[in-house]
C-alpha positions in Angstrom: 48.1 -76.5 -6.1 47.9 -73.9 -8.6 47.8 -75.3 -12.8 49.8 -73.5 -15.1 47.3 -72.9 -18.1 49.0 -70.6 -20.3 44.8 -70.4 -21.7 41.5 -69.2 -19.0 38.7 -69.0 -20.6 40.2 -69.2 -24.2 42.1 -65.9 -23.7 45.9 -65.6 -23.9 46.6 -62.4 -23.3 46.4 -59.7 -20.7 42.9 -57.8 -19.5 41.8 -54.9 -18.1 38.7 -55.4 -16.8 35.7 -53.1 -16.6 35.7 -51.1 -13.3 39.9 -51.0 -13.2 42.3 -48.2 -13.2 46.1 -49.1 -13.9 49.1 -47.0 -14.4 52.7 -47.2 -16.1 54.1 -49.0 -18.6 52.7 -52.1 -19.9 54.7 -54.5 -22.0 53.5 -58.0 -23.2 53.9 -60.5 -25.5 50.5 -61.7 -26.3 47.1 -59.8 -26.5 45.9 -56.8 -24.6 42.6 -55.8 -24.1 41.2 -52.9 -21.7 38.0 -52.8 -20.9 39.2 -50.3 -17.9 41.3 -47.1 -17.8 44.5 -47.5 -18.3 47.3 -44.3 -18.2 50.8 -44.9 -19.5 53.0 -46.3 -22.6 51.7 -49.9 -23.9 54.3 -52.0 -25.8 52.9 -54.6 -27.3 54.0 -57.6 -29.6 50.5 -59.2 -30.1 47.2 -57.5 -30.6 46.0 -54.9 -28.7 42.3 -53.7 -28.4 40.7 -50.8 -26.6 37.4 -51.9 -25.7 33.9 -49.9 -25.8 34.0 -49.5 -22.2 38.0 -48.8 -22.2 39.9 -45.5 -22.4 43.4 -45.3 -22.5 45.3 -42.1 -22.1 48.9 -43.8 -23.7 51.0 -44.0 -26.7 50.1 -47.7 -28.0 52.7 -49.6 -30.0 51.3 -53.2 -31.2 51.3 -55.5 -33.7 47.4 -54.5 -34.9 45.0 -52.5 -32.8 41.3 -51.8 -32.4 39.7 -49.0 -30.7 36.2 -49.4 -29.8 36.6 -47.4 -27.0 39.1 -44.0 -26.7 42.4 -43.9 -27.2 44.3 -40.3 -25.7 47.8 -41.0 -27.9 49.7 -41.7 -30.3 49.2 -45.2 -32.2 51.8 -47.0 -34.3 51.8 -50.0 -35.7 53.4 -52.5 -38.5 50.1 -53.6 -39.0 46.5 -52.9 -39.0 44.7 -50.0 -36.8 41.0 -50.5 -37.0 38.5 -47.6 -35.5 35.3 -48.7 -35.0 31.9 -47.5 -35.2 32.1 -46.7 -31.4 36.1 -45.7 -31.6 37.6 -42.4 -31.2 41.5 -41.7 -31.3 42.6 -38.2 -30.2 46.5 -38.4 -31.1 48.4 -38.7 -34.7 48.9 -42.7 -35.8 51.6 -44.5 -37.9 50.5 -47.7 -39.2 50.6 -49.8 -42.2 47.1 -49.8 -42.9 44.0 -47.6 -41.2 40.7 -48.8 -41.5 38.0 -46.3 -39.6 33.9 -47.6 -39.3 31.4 -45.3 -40.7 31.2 -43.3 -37.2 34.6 -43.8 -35.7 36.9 -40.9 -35.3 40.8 -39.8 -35.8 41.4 -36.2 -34.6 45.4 -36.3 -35.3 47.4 -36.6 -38.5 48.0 -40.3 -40.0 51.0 -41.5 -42.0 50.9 -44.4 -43.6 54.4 -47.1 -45.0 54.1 -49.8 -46.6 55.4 -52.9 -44.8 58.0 -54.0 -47.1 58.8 -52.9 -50.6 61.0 -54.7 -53.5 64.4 -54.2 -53.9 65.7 -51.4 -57.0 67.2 -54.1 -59.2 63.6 -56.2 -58.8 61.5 -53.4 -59.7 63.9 -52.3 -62.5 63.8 -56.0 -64.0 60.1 -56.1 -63.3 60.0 -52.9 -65.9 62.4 -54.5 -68.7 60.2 -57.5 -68.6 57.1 -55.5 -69.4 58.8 -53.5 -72.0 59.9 -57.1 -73.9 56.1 -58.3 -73.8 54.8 -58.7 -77.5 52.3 -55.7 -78.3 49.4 -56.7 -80.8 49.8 -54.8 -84.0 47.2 -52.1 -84.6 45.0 -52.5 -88.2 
């Protein structure tokens, strides 16, 4: 009776929709996006975005987020947090990169990591081979 498309529409991913309130903790594998009001803690592993009509009052955790809408919280993330034009974010974020819209806003603190970083012995190898590099003589 019922087909089991793992794609409606062309989204994968969880939504809420414009008009809905939910509550809790939310934890999925593929996409988010609000569009409602959400309250809670939101662990994501895919993408999550806070629409223009969407507020949620949570800590966020997700593998790259957008606000276009407000975000109450803390965000962290191993990848990207983008802010935009229409964005605010009241709460302190930990991500790998930031990227804020002329007209978005951050009211918190922001710390930033990079992802991954070479090992000691590969930087330290990288250095000796720049040191070894034929300099042109001066004259």
């Amino acid at each position: 009776m019922f087909k089991n498309n793992n794609k409606i529409n062309g989204w994968n991913g969880t939504l809420i929709g414009q008009g809905s309130l939910a509550e809790g903790k939310l934890e999925c594998e593929a996409s988010l996006r609000i569009e409602g009001m959400f309250r809670g803690e939101i662990h994501c592993q895919g993408q999550v975005v806070i629409g223009e009509s969407g507020e949620a009052h949570s800590n966020i955790k997700g593998a790259d987020v957008v606000v276009a809408g407000k975000v109450i919280g803390d965000i962290s993330s191993q990848g990207r947090l983008t802010i935009m034009s229409s964005g605010l974010v009241e709460g302190n974020v930990n991500v790998a990169r930031l990227i804020i819209v002329e007209g978005g806003l951050l009211n918190g603190a922001s710390r930033m990591e990079r992802a991954a970083s070479l090992p000691a012995t590969a930087v330290d190898s990288l250095k000796d081979k720049s040191k070894k590099t034929a300099q042109p003589e001066a004259g």
